[in-house]
TIMI-2910 file (N, C-alpha, C, CB; in pm, 1 decimal, decimal comma, always signed):
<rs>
+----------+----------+----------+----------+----------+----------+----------+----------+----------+----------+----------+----------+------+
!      n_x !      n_y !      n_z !     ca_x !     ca_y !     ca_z !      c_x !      c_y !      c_z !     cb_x !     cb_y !     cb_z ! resn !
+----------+----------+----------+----------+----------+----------+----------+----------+----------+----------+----------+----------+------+
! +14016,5 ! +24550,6 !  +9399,9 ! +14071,7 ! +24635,4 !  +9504,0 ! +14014,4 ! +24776,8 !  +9487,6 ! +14228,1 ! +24636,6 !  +9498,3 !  Unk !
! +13937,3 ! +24791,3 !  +9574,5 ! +13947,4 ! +24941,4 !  +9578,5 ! +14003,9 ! +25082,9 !  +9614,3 ! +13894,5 ! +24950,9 !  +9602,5 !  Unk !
! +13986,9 ! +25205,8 !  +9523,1 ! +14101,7 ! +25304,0 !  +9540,2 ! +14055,6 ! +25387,8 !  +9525,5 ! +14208,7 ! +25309,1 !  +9475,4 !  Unk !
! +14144,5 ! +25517,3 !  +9552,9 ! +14110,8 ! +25666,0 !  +9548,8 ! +14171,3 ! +25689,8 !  +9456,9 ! +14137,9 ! +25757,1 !  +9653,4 !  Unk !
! +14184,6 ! +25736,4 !  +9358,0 ! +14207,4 ! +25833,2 !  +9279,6 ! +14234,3 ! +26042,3 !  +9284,8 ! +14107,4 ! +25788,2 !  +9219,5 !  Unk !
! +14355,0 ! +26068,6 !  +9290,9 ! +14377,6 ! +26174,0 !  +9287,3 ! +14410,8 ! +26204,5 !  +9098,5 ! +14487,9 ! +26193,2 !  +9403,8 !  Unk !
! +14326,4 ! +26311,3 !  +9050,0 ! +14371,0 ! +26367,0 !  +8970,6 ! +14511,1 ! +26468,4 !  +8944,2 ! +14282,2 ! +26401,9 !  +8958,9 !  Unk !
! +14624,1 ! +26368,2 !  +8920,2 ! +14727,3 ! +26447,9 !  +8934,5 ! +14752,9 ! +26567,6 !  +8803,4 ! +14842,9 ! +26347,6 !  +8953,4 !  Unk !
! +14662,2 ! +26521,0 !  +8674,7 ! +14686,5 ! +26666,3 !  +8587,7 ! +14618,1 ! +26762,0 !  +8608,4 ! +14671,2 ! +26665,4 !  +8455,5 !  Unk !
! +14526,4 ! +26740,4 !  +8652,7 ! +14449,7 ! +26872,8 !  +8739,0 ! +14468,7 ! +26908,5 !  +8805,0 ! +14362,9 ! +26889,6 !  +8783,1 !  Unk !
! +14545,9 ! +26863,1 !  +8931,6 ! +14634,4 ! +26890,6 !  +9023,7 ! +14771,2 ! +26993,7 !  +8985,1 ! +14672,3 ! +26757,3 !  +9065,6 !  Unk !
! +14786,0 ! +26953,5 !  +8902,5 ! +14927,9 ! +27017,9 !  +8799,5 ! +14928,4 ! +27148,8 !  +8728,0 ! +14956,5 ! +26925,0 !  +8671,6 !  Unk !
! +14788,7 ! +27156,7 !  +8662,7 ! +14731,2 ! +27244,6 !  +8607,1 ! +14691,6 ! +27392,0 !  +8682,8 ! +14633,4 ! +27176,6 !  +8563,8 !  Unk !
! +14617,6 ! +27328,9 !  +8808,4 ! +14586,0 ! +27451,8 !  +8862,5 ! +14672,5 ! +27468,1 !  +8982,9 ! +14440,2 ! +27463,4 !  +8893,0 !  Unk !
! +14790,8 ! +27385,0 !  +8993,7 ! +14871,9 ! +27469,5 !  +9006,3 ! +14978,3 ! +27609,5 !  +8983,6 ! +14881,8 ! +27423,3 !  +9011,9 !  Unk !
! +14997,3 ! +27511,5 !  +8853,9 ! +15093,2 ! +27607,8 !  +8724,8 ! +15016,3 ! +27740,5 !  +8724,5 ! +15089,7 ! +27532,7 !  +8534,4 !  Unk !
! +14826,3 ! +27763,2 !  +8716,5 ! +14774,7 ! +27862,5 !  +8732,7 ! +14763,6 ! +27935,1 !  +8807,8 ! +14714,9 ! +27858,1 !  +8716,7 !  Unk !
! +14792,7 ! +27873,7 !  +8960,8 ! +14803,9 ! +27991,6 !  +9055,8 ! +14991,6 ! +28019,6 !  +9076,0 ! +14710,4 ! +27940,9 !  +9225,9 !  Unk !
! +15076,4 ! +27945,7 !  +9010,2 ! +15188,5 ! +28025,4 !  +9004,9 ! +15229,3 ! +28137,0 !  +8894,2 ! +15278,2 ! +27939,2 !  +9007,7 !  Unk !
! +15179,2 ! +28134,0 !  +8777,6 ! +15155,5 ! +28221,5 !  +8677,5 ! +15098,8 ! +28356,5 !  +8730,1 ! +15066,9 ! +28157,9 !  +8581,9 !  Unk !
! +14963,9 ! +28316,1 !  +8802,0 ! +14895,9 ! +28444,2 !  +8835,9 ! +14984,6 ! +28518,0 !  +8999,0 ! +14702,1 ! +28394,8 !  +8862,3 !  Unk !
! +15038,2 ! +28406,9 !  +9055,9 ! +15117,8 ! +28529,3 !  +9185,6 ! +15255,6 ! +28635,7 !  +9096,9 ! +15232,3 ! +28396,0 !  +9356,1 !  Unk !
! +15296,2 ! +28519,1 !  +9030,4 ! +15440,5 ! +28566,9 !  +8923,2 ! +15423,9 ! +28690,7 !  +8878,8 ! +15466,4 ! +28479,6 !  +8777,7 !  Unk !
! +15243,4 ! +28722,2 !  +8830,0 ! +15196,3 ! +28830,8 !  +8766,6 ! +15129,0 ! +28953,6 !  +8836,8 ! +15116,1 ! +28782,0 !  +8683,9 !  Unk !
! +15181,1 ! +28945,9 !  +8993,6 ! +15114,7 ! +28994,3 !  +9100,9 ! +14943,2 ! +28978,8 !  +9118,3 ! +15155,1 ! +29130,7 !  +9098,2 !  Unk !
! +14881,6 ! +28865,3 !  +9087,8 ! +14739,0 ! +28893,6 !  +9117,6 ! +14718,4 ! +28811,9 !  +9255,5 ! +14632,2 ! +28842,9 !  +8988,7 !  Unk !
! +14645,5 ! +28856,0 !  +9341,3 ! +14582,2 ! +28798,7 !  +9437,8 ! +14477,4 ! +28622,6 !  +9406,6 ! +14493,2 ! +28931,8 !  +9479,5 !  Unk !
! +14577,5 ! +28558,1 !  +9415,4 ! +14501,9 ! +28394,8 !  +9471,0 ! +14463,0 ! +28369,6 !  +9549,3 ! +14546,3 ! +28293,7 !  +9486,2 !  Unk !
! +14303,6 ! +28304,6 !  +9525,0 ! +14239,1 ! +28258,0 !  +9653,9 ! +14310,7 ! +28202,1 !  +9763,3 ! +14151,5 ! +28166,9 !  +9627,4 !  Unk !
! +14261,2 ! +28130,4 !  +9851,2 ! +14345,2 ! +28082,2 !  +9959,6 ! +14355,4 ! +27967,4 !  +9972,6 ! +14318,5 ! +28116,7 ! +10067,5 !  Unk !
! +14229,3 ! +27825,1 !  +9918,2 ! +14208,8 ! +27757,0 !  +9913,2 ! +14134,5 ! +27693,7 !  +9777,9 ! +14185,4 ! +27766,7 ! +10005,5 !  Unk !
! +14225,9 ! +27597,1 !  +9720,9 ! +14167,7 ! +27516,4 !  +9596,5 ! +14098,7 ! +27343,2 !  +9613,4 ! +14305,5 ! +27508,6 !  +9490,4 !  Unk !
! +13997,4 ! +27365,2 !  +9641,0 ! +13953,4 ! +27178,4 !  +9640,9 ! +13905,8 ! +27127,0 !  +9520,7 ! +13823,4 ! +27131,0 !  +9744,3 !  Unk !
! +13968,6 ! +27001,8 !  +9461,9 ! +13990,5 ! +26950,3 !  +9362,0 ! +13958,5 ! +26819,4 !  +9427,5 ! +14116,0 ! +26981,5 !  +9296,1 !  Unk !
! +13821,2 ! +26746,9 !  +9378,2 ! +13793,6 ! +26581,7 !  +9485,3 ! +13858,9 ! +26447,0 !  +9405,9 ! +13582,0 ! +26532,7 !  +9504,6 !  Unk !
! +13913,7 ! +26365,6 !  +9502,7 ! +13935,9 ! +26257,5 !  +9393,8 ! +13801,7 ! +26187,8 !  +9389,9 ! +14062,9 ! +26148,1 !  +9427,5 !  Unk !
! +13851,3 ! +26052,8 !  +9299,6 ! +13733,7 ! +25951,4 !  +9300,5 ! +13774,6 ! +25823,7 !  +9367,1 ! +13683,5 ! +25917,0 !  +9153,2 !  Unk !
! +13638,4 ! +25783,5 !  +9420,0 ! +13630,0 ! +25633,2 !  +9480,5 ! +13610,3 ! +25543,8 !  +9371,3 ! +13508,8 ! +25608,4 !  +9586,8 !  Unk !
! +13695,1 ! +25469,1 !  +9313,9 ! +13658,7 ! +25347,5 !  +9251,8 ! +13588,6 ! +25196,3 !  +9336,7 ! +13790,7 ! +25316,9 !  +9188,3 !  Unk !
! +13520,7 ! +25143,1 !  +9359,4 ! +13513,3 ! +25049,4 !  +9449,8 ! +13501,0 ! +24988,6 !  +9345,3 ! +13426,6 ! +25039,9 !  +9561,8 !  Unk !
! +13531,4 ! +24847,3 !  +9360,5 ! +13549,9 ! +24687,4 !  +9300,0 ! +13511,7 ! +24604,0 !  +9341,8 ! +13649,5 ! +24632,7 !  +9287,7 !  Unk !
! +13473,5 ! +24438,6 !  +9233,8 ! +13381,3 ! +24387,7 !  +9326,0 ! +13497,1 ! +24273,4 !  +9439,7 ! +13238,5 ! +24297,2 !  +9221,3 !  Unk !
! +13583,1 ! +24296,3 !  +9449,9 ! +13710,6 ! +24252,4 !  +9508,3 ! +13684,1 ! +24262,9 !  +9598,1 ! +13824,0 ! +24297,4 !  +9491,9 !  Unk !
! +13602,1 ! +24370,6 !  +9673,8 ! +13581,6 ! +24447,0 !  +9821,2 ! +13545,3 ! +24388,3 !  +9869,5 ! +13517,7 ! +24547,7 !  +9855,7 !  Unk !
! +13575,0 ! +24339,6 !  +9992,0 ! +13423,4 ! +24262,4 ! +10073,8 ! +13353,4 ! +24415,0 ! +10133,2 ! +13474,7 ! +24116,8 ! +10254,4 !  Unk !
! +13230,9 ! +24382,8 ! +10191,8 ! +13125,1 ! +24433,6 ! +10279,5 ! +13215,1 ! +24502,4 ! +10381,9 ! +13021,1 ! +24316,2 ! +10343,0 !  Unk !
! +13159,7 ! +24609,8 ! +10483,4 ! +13222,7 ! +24655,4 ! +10598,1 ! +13171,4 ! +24578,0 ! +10703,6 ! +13206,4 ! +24796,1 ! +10621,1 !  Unk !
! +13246,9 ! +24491,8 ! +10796,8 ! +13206,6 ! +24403,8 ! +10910,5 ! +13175,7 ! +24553,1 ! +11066,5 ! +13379,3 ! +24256,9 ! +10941,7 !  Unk !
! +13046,9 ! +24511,1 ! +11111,7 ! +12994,6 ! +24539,4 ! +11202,5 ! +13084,9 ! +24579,9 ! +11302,8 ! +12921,0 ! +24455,2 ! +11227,1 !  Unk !
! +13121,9 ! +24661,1 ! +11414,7 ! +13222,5 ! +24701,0 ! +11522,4 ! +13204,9 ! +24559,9 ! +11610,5 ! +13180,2 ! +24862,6 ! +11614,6 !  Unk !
! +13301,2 ! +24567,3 ! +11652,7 ! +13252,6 ! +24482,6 ! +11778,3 ! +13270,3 ! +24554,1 ! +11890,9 ! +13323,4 ! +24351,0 ! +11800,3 !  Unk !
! +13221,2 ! +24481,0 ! +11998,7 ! +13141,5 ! +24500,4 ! +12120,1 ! +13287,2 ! +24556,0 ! +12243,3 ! +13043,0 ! +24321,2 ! +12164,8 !  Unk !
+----------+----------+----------+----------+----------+----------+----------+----------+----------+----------+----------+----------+------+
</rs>
């Protein structure tokens, strides 16, 4: 089966860091992207063609 993966301690982490740093009045960026991962498996079938 294949899955996404979100890193939830990294997720956690740089959170806790941008609440530490507002707590401490500093200016946080505005936006944090953190990517998950695609695991694919051989479980998957192929992607079937659109139809018509």
């Amino acid at each position: 089966m294949t899955n996404v993966a979100v890193p939830a301690a990294q997720l956690g982490s740089r959170a806790a860091e941008l609440a530490v740093a507002q707590l401490e009045g500093e200016t946080v960026e505005g936006v944090t992207l953190i990517g998950p991962s695609l695991t694919v498996r051989g479980s998957s079938a192929p992607m079937r063609a659109p139809r018509a």
